[in-house]
N, C-alpha and C positions, 0 to 999 in steps of 0.2 A: 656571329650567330644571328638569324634571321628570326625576327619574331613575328607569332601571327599579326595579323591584323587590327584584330581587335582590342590587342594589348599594346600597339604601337600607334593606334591614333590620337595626336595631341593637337587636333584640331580646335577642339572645346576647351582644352586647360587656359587655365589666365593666372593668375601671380597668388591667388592662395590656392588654388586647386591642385597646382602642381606638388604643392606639400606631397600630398595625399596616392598622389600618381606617381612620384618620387621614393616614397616610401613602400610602396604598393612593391614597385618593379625592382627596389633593390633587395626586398627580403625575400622578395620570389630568387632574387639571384644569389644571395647574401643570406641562408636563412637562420646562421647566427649574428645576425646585425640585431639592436635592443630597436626594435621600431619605434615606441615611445619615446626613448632619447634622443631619436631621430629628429622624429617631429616635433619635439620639445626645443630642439637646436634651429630646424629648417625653420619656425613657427617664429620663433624669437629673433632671428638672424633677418627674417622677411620683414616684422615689423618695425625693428631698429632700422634699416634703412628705409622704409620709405617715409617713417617717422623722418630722420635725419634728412632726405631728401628734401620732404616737405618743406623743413624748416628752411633747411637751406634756401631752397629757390622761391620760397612766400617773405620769409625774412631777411634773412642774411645776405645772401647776395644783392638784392634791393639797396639794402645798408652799406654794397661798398666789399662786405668781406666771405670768407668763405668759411665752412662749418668749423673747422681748424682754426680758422684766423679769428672767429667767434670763440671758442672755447678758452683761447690765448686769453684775451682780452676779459672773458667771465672770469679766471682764474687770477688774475691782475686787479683787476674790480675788487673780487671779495676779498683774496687773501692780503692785499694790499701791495708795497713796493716786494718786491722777493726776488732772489735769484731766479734766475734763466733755468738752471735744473730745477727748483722745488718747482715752475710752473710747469715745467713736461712730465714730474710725478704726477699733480695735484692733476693735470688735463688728463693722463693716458697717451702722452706725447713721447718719442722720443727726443731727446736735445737737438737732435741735430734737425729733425724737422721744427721746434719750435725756433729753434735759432735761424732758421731762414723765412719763417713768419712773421719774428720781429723785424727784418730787414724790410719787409712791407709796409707793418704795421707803422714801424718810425718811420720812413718815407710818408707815411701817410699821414702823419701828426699824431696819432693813436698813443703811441709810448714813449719815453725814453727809456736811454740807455748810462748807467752809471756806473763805476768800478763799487762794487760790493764792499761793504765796512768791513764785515766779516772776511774776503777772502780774494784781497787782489786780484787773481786771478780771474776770479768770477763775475760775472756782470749781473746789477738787482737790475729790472724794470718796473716802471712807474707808465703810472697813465697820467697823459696830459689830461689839462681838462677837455679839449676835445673829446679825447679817449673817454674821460668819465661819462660827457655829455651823450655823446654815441652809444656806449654801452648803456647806458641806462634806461634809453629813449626804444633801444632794438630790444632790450629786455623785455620790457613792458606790451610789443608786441609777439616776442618768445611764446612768452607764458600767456599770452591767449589764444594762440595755437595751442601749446601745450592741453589749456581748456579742452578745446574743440577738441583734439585726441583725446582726452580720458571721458569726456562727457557720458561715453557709451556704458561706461559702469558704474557700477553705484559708490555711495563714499566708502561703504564696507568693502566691496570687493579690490578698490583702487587701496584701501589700506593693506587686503590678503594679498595683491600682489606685490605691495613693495617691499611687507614681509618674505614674501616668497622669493621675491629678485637678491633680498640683500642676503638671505640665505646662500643660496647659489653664487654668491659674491665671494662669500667667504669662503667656502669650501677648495676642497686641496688645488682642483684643480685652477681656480681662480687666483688664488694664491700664488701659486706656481707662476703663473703668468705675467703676475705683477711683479714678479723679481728677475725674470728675465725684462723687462723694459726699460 
């Protein structure tokens, strides 16, 4: 289908405007699509990564590791020594990609690796003190980026939204998601 002109120029969009052009052209095509949901998803979906982006390539890669191999390692830090599966619950990881982060990570001095007390089978990880040392130091610059991205809203509205995010967390479809992983 060949569409006019004026409705196929994407000369001027740039990375939030697209939302809006996105949405525009799919409910002209789509006109049972929920546009609000739409853009509530495109909106969210656009800031999470360049959020993640950022951080990656200001921080973490800088430090050595990558948004993954950061999250491993936060999950390590706080929850302390644990199995291999509770850090790919606790991250949003699946096992198998955490279990080949770790093969980095310990090459890297970051972690060990030990047979789990609880369950033979299974392997806890620990952070060397390297690991601790590193995590601790790249946190510290984390979370002032993190600053610099929320700066733009106030302490009230940075509380509505995290109410509002952990809402959306839980609901069915959130839910649903986390027992497929």
């Amino acid at each position: 289908m060949v569409m006019p002109e004026e409705t196929t120029d994407q000369s001027n969009l740039d990375f939030l405007s697209f939302v809006d052009f996105a949405v525009g052209k799919t409910v002209d095509e789509l006109p049972e699509v929920d546009p609000v949901s739409m853009r509530l998803v495109l909106a969210l979906h656009r800031v999470t990564s360049a959020l993640v982006y950022d951080l990656e390539s200001t921080v973490h890669r800088p430090s050595g590791w990558s948004w993954p191999g950061f999250r491993v390692l936060f999950v390590v830090w706080l929850a302390g020594p644990c199995e291999a599966k509770r850090v790919a619950s606790l991250s949003g990881m699946s096992r198998s990609a955490v279990s080949a982060l770790v093969n980095t990570l310990e090459r890297d001095g970051l972690v060990t690796r030990r047979p789990s007390a609880g369950d033979r089978r299974a392997v806890a990880l620990e952070l060397t003190e390297a690991g601790h040392d590193a995590i601790v130091s790249t946190y510290a610059a984390h979370n002032k980026r993190e600053q610099t991205w929320t700066e733009s809203l106030t302490p009230s509205e940075r509380l509505d939204l995290i109410g509002l995010l952990e809402k959306l967390a839980s609901g069915t479809a959130a839910r649903e998601a986390v027992k497929r992983n």
